[in-house]
C-alpha positions in Angstrom: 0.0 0.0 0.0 2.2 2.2 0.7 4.1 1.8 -2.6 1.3 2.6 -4.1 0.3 5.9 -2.4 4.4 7.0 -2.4 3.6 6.8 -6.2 0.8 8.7 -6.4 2.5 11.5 -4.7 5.5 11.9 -5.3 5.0 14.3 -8.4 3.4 16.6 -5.9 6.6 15.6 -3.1 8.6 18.2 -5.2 6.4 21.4 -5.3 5.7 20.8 -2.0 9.1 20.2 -0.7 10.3 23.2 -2.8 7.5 25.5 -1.1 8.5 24.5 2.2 12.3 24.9 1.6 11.8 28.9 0.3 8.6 29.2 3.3 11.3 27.8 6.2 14.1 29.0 5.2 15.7 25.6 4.7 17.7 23.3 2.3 15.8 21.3 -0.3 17.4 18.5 0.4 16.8 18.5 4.2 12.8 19.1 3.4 12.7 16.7 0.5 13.9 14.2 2.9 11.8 14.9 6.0 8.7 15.3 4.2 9.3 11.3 3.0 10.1 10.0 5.9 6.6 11.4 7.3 5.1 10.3 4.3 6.0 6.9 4.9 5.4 7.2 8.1 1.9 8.2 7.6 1.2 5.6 4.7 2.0 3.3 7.0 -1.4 2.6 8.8 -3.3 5.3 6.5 -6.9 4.2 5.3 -7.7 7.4 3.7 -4.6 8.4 1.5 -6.1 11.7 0.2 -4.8 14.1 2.3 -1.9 12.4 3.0 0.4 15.1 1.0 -0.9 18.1 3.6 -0.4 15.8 6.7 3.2 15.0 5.5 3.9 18.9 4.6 2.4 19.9 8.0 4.7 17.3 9.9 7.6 18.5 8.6 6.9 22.3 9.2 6.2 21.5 12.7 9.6 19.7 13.0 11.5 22.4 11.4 10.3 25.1 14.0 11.3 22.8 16.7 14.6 23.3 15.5 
């Protein structure tokens, strides 16, 4: 399952890692891989997938200010 959904949004991973990167003030790279790892982490027992994109960009955001 959660191949499936990883799929599905990934094309939209980019943008939104890209719009986080330039809203945080933060690398790319660093958001790109945070915002996976809460993907995944969320796919993992999701059963609706559709708003797993804003979950995953709203993680990440959150963990960023911690820091």
């Amino acid at each position: 399952m959660a191949a499936r959904i990883r799929a599905s949004t990934q094309k939209n991973s980019r943008s939104a890692a890209e719009e986080i990167a330039r809203e945080m003030r933060t690398s790319i790279e660093e958001v790109q891989r945070l915002y996976e790892e809460e993907l995944e982490d969320l796919a993992q027992e999701a059963r609706v997938t559709q708003y797993l994109g804003v979950l995953a960009s709203r993680r990440v955001k959150e963990r960023l200010r911690r820091h």
